[in-house]
C-alpha positions as CSV (number, residue, x, y, z in Angstrom):
1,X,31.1,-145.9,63.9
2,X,31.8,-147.3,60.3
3,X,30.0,-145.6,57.8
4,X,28.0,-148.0,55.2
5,X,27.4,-146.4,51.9
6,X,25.0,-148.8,50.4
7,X,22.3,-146.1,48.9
8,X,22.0,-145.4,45.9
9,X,21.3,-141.6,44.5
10,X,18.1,-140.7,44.5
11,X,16.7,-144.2,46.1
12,X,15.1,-142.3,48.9
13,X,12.1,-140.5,47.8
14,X,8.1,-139.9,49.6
15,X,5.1,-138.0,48.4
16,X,5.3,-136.2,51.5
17,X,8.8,-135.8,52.9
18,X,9.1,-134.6,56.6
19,X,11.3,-131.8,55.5
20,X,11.3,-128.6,56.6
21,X,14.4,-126.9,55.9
22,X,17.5,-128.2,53.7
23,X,20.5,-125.9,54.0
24,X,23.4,-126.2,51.6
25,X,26.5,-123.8,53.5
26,X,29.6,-122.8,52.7
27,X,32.1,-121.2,54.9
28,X,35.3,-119.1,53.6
29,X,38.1,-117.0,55.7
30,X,36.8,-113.9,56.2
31,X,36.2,-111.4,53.2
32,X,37.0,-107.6,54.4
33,X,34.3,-105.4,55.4
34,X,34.2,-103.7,51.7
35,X,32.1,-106.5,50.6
36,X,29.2,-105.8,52.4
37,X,28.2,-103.1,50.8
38,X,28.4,-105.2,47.3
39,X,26.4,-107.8,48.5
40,X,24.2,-104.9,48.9
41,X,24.2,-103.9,45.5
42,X,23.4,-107.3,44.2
43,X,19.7,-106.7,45.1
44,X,18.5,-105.9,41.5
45,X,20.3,-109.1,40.0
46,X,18.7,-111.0,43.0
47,X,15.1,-109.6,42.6
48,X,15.7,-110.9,38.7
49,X,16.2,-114.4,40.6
50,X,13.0,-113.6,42.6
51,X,14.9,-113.1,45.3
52,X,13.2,-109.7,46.3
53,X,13.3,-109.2,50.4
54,X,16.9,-107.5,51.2
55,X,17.6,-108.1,54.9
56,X,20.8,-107.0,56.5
57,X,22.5,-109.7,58.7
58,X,24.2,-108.3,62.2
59,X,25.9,-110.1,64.8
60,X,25.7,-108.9,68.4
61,X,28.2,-109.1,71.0
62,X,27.5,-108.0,74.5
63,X,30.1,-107.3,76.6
64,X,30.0,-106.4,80.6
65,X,32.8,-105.2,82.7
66,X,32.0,-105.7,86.1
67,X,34.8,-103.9,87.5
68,X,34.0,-100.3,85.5
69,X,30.0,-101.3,86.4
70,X,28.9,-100.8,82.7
71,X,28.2,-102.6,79.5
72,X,28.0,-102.4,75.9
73,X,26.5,-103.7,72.9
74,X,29.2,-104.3,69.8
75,X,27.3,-104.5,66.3
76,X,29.3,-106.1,63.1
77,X,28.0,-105.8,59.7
78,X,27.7,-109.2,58.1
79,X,26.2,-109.2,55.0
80,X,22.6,-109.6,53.7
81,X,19.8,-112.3,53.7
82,X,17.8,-112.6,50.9
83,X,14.1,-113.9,50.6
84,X,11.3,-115.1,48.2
85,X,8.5,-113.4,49.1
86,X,6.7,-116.6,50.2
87,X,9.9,-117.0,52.3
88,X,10.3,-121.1,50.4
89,X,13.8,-119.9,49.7
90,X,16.1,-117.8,51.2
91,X,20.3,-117.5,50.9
92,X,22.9,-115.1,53.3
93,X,26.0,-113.7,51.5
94,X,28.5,-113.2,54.5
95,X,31.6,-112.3,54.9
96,X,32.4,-115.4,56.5
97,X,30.5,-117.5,54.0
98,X,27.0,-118.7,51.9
99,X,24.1,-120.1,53.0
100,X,20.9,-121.1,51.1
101,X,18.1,-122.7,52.6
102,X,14.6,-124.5,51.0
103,X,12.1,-124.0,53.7
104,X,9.4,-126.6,52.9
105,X,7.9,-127.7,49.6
106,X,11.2,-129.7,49.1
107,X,10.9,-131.7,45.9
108,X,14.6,-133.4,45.0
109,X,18.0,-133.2,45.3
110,X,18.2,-131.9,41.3
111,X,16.3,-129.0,42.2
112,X,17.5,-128.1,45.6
113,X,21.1,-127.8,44.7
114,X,20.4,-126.3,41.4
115,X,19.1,-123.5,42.7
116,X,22.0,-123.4,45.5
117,X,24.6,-123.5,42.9
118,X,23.2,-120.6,40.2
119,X,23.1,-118.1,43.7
120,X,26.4,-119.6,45.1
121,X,28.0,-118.6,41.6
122,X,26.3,-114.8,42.7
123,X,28.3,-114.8,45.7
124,X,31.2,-116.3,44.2
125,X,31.1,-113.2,41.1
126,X,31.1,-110.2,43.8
127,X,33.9,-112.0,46.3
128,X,36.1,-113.2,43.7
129,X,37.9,-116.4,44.0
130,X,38.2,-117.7,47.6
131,X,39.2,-121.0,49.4
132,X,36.9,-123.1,51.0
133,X,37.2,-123.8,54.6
134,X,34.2,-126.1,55.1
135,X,30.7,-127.3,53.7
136,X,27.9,-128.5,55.3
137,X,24.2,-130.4,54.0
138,X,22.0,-130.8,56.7
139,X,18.6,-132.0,56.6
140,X,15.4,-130.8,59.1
141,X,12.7,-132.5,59.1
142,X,9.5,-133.2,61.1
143,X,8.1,-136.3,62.5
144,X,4.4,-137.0,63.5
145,X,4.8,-140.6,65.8
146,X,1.4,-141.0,67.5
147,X,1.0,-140.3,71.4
148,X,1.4,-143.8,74.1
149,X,2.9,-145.8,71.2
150,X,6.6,-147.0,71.4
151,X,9.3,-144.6,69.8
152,X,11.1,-147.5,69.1
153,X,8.5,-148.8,66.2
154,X,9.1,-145.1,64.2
155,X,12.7,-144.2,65.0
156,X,16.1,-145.9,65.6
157,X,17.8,-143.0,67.6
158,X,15.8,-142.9,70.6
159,X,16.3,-143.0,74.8
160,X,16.0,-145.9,76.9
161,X,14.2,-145.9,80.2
162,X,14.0,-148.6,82.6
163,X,11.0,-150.6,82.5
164,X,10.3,-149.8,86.1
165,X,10.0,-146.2,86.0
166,X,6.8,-144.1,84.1
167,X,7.7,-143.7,80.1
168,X,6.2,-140.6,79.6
169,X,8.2,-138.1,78.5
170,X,7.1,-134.6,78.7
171,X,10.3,-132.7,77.2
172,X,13.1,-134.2,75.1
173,X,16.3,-133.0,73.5
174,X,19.4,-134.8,72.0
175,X,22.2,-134.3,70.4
176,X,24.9,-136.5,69.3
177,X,28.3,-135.6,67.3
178,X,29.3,-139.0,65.3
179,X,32.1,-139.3,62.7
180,X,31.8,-139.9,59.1
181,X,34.8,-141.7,57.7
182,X,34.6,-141.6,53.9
183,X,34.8,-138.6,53.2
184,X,36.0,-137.2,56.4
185,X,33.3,-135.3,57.9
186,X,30.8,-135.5,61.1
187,X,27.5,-135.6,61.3
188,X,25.5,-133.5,64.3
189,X,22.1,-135.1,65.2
190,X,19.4,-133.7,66.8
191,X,16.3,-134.5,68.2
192,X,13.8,-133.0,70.4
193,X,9.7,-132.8,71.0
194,X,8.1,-129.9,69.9
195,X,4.5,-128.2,70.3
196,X,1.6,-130.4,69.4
197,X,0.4,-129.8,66.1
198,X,-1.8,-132.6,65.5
199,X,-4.3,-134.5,68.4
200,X,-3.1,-137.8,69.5
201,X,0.3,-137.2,67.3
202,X,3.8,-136.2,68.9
203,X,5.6,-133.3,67.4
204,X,8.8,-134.6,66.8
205,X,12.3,-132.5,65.4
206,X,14.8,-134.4,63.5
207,X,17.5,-132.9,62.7
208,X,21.0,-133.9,60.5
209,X,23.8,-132.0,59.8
210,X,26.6,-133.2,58.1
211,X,30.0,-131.5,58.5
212,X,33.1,-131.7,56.2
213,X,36.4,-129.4,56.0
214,X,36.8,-127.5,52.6
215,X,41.0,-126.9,53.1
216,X,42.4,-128.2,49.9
217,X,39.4,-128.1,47.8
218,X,39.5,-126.4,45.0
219,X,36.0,-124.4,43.9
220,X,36.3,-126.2,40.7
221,X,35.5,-129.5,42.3
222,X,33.3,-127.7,45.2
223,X,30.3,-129.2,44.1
224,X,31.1,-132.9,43.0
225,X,31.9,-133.2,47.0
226,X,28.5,-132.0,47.6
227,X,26.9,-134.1,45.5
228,X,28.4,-137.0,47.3
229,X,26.8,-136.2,50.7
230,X,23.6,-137.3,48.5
231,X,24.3,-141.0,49.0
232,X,25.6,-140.2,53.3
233,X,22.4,-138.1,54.5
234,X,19.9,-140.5,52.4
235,X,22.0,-143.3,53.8
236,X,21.6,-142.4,57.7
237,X,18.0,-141.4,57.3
238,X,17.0,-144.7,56.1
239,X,18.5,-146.3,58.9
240,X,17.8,-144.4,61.6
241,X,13.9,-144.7,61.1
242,X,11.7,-147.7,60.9
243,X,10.1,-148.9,58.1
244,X,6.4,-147.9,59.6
245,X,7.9,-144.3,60.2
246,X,8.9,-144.5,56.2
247,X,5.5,-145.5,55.3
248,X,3.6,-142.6,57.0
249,X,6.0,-140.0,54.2
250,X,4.4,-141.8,51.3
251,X,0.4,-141.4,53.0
């Protein structure tokens, strides 16, 4: 698939966009486990930021040997999550990496990465200068397409069913991998139906997440390359809903 950059910045905007988490994330080789404890001791600086909920972040592996007849649980230290205490912001300093998310109440691309850079510049101070492996911007949003109408007049990504069996479709899920030539990247999409929320409405996730290797990339011109997926996840939006899907944001 050829990519077609013909947004520009900022073209794509809605009164109500369907967004309900962007996620700016940055992975780096991984830090020792010294770190931990002083992304820790950043919680004053990050209560300054508002940032006041310190939550450690764990990963669990569970390993059984079925020869010896027992099991165990391994726990490793990660880092810490952070949180606004409305929970409309939150960012993980990780050993492995950053990630900052805006959950809901998204209003532009100015502020969203804004704020992503001024804590990414935290992380940065306490780990020192790293390389960059990869970077991601990935977009979730929700979609409301009403109930017996056709998926095809609200989105452009959709599955096909004969005409001769029944088209109701009682659980969904998607995903598909795609590349992105310029700047060499992927983009994961998702889609699947989720609760009901509103009567006569299908609940509908719609997910992008756009990949790109950070090896060579300097920090210095980290976040020029992020401001050029801008223009590639505004691109793909637009065309992979309708225009009546569009219309429904501005409401």
């Amino acid at each position: 698939m050829t990519e077609r950059l013909s947004a520009q910045p900022g073209r794509l905007h809605f009164k109500k966009p369907p967004i309900v988490e962007a996620v700016i994330g940055i992975a780096v080789p991984e830090l020792p486990e010294s770190v931990i404890e002083d992304f820790k001791n950043a919680a004053s600086r990050m209560k300054s930021l508002g940032f006041e909920v310190q939550v450690p972040r764990m990963h669990h592996n569970f390993n059984i040997n079925v020869e010896a007849g027992d099991s165990s649980l391994e726990k490793k230290e990660l880092g810490f999550q952070y949180f606004r205490p409305d929970r409309s912001f939150a960012v993980q300093f990780l050993r492995n990496g950053f990630l900052f998310s805006q959950l809901g109440s998204y209003t532009n691309w100015e502020d969203f990465t804004g704020l992503a850079k001024e804590l990414w510049n935290v992380y940065q101070e306490i780990v020192g200068v790293t390389e960059i492996a990869s970077f991601q911007v990935r977009y979730i949003n929700k979609l409301f397409i009403p109930e017996m109408k056709e998926w095809e007049k609200y989105i452009n990504v959709y599955p096909y069913l004969p005409a001769d069996v029944p088209q109701l479709i009682s659980e969904y899920f998607a995903r598909i991998v795609m590349p992105i030539e310029r700047p060499p990247g992927r983009l994961t999409h998702q889609q699947a139906v989720l609760p009901p929320e509103r009567d006569g409405f299908l609940t509908f996730l719609f997910d992008n997440d756009f990949q790109f290797s950070g090896l060579g990339l300097s920090v210095s011109s980290l976040w020029s390359k992020i401001d050029e997926v801008r223009v590639i996840k505004d691109d793909y939006f637009d065309r992979f809903l309708t225009p009546l899907m569009k219309e429904s944001f501005n409401a």
